[in-house]
C-alpha positions in Angstrom: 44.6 61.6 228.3 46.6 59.7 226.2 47.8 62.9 224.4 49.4 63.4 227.4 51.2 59.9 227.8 52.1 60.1 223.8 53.4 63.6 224.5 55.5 62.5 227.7 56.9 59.5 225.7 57.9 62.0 222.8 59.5 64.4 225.0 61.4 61.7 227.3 62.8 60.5 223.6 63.6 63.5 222.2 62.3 61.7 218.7 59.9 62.2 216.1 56.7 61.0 215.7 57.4 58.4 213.0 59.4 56.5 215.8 56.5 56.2 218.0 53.3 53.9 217.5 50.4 52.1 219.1 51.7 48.6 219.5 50.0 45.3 221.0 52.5 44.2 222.8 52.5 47.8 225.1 50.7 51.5 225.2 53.2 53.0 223.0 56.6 51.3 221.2 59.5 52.9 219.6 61.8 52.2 217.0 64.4 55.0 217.7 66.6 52.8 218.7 67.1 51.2 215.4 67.9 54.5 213.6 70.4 55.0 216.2 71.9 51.3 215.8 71.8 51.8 212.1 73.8 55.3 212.3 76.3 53.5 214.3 76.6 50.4 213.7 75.3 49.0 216.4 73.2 46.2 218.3 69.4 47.6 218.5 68.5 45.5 221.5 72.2 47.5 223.0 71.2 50.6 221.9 67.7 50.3 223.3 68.7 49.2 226.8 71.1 52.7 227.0 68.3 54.9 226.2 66.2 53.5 228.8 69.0 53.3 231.2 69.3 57.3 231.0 65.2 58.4 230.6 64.9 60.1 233.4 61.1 58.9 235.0 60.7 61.4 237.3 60.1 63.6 234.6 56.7 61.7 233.8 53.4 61.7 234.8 51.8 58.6 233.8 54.6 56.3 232.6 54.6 53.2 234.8 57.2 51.1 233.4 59.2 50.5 230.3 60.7 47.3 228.6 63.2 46.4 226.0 62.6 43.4 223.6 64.8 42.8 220.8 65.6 46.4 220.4 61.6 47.8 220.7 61.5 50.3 223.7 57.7 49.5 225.1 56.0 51.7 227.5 53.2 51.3 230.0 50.9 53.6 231.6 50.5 53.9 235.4 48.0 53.3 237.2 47.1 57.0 238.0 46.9 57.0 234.3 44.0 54.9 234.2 42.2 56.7 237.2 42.5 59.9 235.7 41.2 58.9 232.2 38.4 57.4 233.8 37.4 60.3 236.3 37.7 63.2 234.0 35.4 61.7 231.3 33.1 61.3 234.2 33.5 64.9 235.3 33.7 66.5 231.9 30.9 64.3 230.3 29.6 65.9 226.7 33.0 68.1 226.9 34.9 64.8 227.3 37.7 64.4 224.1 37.5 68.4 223.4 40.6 70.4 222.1 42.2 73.4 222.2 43.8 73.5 218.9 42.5 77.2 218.3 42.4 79.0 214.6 39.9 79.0 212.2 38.6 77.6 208.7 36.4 78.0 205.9 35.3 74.3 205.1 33.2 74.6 201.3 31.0 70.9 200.6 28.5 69.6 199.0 28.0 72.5 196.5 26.0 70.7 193.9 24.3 71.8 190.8 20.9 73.0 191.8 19.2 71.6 188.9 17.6 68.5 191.1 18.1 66.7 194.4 21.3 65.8 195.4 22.2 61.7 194.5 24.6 59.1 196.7 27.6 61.2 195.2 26.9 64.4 196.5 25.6 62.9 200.0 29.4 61.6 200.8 30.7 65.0 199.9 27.9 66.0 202.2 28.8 63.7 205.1 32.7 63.8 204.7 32.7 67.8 204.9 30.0 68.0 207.8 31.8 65.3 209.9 35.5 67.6 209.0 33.5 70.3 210.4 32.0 68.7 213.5 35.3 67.4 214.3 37.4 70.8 213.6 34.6 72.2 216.1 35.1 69.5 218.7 38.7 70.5 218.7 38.6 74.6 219.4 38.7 75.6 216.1 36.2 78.1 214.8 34.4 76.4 211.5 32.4 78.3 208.6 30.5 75.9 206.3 29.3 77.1 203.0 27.7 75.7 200.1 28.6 77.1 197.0 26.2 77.4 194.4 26.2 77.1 190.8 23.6 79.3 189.8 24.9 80.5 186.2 26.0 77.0 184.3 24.4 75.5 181.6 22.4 73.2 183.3 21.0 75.8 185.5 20.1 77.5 181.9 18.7 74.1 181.1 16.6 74.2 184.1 15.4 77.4 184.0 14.1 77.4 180.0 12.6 74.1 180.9 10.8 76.0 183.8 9.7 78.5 181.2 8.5 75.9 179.5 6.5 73.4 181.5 6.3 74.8 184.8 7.1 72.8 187.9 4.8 70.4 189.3 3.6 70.3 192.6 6.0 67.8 194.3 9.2 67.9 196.4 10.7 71.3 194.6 14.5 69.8 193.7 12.5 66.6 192.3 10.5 69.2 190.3 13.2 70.9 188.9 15.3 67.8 187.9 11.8 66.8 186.3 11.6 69.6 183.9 15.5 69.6 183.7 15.0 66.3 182.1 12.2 66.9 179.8 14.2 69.8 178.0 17.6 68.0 177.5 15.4 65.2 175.9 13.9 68.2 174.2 17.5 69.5 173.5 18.4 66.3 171.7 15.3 66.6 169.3 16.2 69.8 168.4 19.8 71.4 168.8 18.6 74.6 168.1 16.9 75.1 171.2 20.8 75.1 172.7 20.7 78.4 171.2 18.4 79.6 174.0 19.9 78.2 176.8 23.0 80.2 175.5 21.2 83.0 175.2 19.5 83.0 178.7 22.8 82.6 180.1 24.3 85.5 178.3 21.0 87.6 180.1 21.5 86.3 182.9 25.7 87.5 183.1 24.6 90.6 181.9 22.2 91.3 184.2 18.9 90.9 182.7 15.8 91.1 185.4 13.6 88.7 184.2 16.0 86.2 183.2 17.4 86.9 186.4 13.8 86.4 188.4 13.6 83.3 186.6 16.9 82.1 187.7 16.3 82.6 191.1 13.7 81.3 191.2 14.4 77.7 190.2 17.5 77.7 191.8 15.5 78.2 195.4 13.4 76.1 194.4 16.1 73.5 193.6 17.5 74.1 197.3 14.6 74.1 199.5 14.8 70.6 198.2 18.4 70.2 198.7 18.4 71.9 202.3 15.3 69.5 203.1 17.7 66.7 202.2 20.1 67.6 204.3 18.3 68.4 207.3 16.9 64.8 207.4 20.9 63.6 207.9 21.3 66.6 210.3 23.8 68.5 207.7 23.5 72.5 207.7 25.9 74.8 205.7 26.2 78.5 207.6 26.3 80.2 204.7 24.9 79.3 200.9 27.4 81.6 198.2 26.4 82.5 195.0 28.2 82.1 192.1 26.8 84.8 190.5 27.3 87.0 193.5 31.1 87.2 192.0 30.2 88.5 189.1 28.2 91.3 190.3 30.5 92.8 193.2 33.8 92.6 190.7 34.9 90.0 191.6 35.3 88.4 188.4 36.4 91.6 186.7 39.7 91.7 189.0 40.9 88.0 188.2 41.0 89.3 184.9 42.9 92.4 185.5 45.3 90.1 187.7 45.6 87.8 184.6 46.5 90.2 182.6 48.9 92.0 184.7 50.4 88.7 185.2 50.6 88.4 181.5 48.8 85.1 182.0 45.6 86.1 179.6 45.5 85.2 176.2 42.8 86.3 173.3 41.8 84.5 170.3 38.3 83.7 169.9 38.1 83.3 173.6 39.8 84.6 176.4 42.1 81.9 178.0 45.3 80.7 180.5 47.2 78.2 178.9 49.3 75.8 181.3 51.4 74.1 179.6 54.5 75.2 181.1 53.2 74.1 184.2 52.8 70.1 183.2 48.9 70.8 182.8 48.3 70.3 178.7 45.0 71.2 178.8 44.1 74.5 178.4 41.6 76.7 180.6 38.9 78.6 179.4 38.4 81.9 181.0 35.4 83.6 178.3 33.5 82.2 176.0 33.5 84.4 172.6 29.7 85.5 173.3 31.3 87.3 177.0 29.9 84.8 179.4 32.4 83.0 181.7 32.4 79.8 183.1 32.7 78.2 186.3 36.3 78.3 186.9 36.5 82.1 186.6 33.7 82.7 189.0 35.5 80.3 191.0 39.0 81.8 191.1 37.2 85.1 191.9 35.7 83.1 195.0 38.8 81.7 195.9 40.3 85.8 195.9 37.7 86.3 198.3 38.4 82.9 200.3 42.1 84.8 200.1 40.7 87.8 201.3 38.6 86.4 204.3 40.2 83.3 205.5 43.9 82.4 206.8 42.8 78.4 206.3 40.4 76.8 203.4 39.8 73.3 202.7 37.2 72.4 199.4 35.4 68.8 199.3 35.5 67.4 196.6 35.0 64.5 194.1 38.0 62.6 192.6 36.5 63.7 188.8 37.6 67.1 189.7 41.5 66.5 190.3 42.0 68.4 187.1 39.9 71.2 187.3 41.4 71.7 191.0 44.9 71.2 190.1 43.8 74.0 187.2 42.8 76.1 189.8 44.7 75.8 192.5 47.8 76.5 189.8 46.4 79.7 188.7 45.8 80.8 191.9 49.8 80.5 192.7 50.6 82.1 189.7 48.2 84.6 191.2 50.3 84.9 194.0 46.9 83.3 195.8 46.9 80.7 198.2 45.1 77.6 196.6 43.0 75.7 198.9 43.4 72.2 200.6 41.8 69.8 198.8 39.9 66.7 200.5 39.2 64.1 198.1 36.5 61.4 198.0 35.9 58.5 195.7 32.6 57.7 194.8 29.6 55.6 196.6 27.8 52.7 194.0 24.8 50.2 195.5 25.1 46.8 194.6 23.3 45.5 191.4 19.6 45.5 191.3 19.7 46.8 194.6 16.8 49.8 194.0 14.5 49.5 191.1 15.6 52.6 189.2 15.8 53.0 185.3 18.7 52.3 183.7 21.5 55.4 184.2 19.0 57.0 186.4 21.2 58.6 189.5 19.9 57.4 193.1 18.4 60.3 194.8 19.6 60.3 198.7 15.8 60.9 199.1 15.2 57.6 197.4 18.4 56.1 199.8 17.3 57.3 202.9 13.5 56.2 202.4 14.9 52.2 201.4 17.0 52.1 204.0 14.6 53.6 206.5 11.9 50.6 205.5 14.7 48.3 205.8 15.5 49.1 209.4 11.7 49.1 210.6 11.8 45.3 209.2 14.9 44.0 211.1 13.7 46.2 214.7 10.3 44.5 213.8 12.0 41.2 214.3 13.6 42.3 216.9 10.7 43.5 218.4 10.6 46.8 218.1 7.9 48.7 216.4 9.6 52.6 217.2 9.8 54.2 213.8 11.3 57.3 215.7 14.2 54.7 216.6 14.2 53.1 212.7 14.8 56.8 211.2 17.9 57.3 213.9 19.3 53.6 213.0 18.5 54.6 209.2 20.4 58.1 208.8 23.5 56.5 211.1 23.7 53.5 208.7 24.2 55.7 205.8 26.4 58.4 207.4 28.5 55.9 208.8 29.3 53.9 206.0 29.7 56.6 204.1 32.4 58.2 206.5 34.0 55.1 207.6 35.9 54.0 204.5 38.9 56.3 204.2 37.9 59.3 201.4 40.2 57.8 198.5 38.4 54.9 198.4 35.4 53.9 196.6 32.8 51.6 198.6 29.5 49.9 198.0 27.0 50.8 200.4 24.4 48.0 201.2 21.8 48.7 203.4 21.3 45.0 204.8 24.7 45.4 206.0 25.3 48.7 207.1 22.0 47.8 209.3 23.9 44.1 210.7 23.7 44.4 214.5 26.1 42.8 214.8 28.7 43.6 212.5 31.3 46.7 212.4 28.4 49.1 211.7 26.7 52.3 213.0 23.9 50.1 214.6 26.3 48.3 216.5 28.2 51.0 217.7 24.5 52.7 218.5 23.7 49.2 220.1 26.3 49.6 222.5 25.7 52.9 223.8 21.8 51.6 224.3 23.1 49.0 226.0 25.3 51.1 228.4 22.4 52.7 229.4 20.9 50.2 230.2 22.7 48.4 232.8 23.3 52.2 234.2 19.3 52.2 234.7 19.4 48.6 236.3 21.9 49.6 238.4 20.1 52.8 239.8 16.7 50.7 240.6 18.6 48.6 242.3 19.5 51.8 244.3 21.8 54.5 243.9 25.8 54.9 244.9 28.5 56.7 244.1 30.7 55.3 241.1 34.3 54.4 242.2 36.9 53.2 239.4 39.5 50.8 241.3 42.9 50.4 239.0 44.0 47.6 241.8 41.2 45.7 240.6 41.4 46.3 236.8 41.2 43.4 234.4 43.1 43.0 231.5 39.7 43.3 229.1 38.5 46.3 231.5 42.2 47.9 230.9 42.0 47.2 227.5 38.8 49.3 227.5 39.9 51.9 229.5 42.6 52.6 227.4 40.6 52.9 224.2 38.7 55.3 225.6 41.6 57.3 226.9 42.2 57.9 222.8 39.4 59.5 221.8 41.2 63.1 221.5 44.1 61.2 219.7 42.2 59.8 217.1 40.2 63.1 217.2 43.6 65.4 216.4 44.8 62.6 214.3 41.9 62.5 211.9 41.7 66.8 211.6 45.8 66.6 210.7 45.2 64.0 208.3 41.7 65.4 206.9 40.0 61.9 207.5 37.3 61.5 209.4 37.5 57.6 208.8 40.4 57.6 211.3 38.4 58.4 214.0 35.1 56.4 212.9 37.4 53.5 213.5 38.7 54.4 216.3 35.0 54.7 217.9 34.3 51.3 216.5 37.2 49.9 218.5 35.6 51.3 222.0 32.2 49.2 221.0 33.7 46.2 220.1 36.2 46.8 223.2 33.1 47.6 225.2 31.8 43.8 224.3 33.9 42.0 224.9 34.1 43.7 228.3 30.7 42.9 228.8 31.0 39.0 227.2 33.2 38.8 229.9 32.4 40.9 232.9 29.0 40.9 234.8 28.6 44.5 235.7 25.5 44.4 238.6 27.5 41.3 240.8 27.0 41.2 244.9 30.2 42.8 245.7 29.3 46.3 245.7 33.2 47.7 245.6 33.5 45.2 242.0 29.9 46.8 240.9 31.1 50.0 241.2 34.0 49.8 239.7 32.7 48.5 236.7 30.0 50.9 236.5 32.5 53.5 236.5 33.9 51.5 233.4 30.4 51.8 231.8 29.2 54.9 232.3 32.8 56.2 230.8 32.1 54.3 227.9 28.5 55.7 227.5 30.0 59.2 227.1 32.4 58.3 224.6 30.0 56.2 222.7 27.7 59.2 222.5 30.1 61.7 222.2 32.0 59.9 219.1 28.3 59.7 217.4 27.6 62.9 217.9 31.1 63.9 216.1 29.6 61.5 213.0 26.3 63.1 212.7 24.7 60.2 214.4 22.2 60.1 217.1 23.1 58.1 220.4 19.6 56.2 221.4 19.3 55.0 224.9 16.9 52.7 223.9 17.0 49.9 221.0 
């Protein structure tokens, strides 16, 4: 709905989008009329009143009035505005806030190393890329999701000759891997030469070998039946999982280095490489290693000629240590004459000091997370009188996906579980909170015997306006988070409908005598369980109607 105001203001204007913003002193405030006064030389407050004096209302469906103050042009909605937001998120319920926006994308995240579970790191690569894609979904756009697996590095050579070596042990399979993955790099240090054979299995493996390729396999699905287990526990599922190797064995590979070459962009000494430093980038990039094998870059440009190939729109995921490598890339792909993919970066996730009792530069596991935080909510709903584990696990998983979502992606954040858990504070409990408490005073209200809802603008007060507007924005924030590839936008937005929401209920009783006031604000609340529920479900996060 308020697409629709935003869209009438715009178009009454005739302005760009940079002149319009969400103001609290109106609906929507422009500053056109200072680029105008500025161009010639005029009074903005002058200006202002002009414009206003020739926008021609009729043309509008939901502006009520306008103002001018000291050369700000504000705008209210209508009433009818208000009805309408209200009644279609009533009639279109769990459709409520969807878009239209068509097209489709290839979203890749995640993609760690499958040489043990995935850590705190890799789970806000996880989160950021599966809340993108719930969004993009949300919004009429057709999403793939793919994991993209490193099956042919060195540390999945590592893995696999300390498989060879010491088996795995019967526990959760990416935990066993990461075991033996441990024991031979402490091995490795001993003795150097043993590097020799994690070279060599690697050559076997690019070459084709079948039993160093059956060993491969095999710890790498090993590694991600732990990694998919993971996952699933925070409701995160990839369509497709892609194989590095997979590139090297369908040619792939062999036609980025015809393209190089053609390009003359392949140079041969003892390796084969693409140097950049025309390009600004001084370091150079390694294509093949002087024993043949090639490393992750190649395989990856030959993924990104499929990406090319496949899909008109690609975004990658990925952590702030790779800016180099994917400036690397994403250069040779131009030079390629490929498209290079949109890049969302993300900053990295730290607990506070002495917060888990791990060794020292041990990585926290997001097994290990999810299980401390999980205990950690059964204590507080103990004390508040709740013994439903069912309940902690939901209140766990939407602590850590939301404060792992709602700090914008370039910034790094400390996650601590006795906050993120707060009741009572700007966090996915409170937001859950809300909705439970929605629902509620909706059950009250049918015991005390059923009638049809009836939203009343002539009756509206300024907190239940202020409400009814925030949820009139979910589709905004929605569209304005996908354009801006950050889901944090529209984690705060849903924030502001729950603390909206309270203070609408601090100050409002809902269930009062007069039955036309009742109604009215049980239109109010029901509209604001649906957005509550339908915003979680964008995050990953379950909407409890009990808490």
């Amino acid at each position: 709905m308020f697409r629709t105001f935003y869209r009438e203001v715009k178009k009454l204007l005739n302005c760009e989008d940079r002149y319009i913003r969400e103001s609290e002193f109106a609906d929507l405030s422009t500053t056109i009329a200072f680029k105008i006064a500025k161009e010639k030389k005029e009074n903005p407050q002058k200006v202002a009143e002009e414009l206003v004096s020739e926008i021609e209302f009729e043309r509008s469906t939901y502006i009520g009035s306008v103002e001018v103050v000291n050369g700000y042009i504000n705008f209210f909605v209508n009433e009818e505005f208000l009805s309408d937001t209200v009644e279609r998120i009533l009639d279109e319920d769990e459709n409520y806030g969807s878009l239209n926006l068509g097209g489709e994308v290839l979203i890749e995240h995640t993609s760690a190393n499958p040489d043990g579970p995935i850590h705190i790191g890799h789970l806000r690569n996880a989160i950021i890329g599966d809340t993108l894609a719930r969004m993009m979904e949300k919004a009429g756009i057709k999403v793939t999701t793919h994991y993209y697996v490193n099956d042919m590095g060195r540390q999945i050579a590592a893995a696999v000759l300390g498989y060879l070596k010491y088996g795995l042990r019967e526990t959760k399979p990416d935990h066993a891997v990461a075991e033996v993955y441990v024991k031979i790099n402490k091995d490795i240090e001993e003795n150097p030469e043993l590097e020799k054979e994690v070279d060599e299995l690697m050559l076997k493996f690019e070459e084709g070998d079948e039993e160093v390729s059956k060993s491969f396999k095999f710890v790498v699905d090993k590694a991600l039946e732990g990694i998919r287990e993971t996952l699933a526990k925070f409701d995160i599922h990839h369509d497709d999982f892609i194989y590095e190797s997979d590139f090297v064995r369908n040619g792939y590979v062999e036609r980025i280095f015809k393209m190089l070459e053609e390009k003359g962009l392949l140079e041969k000494d003892d390796v084969w490489k693409v140097d950049l430093k025309d390009y600004g980038i001084e370091k150079e990039v390694i294509m093949r290693r002087e024993n043949g094998t090639t490393l992750y870059i190649t395989r990856d440009l030959a993924y990104h000629l499929w990406k090319n190939e496949n899909f008109r729109r690609f975004i990658n995921v990925l952590g702030a240590d790779h800016k180099l490598y994917s400036e690397q890339l994403s250069k040779i792909l131009e030079l390629l004459d490929l498209k290079p993919p949109e890049v969302l970066f993300f900053e990295f996730v730290s607990l506070p000091e002495g917060s888990m009792s791990t060794r020292k530069g041990k990585f926290v596991s997001a097994d290990e997370l999810l299980e401390k935080t999980f205990e950690e909510a059964k204590r507080i709903l103990r004390e508040r009188g709740s013994v439903d584990e069912k309940i902690a696990k939901v209140v766990a998983v939407g602590a850590i996906r939301y404060d792992f979502v709602r700090v914008s992606p370039e910034k790094p954040f400390t996650f601590d579980w006795s906050k993120a858990l707060d009741f009572e504070r700007q966090t996915a409990s409170y937001i859950q909170y809300s909705h439970a408490r929605s629902c509620s005073i909706l059950r009250k209200a049918v015991e005390s015997g059923k009638a049809e809802l009836e939203f009343d603008p002539a009756i509206i007060t300024n907190k239940e306006r202020e409400l009814v507007m925030r949820l009139s924005k979910f589709s905004f924030y929605l569209e304005k988070a996908i354009n801006e590839l950050k889901p944090s936008i529209f984690a705060e937005y849903l924030m502001s409908v729950a603390n909206a929401f309270n203070d609408f209920y601090t100050d409002h009783q809902v269930l009062v005598g007069d039955k036309k006031v009742r109604m009215h604000r049980l239109a109010i609340v029901d509209a604001t369980r649906i957005v509550l529920r339908n915003g979680l479900e964008l995050l990953g996060i379950e909407a409890p109607e009990r808490m």
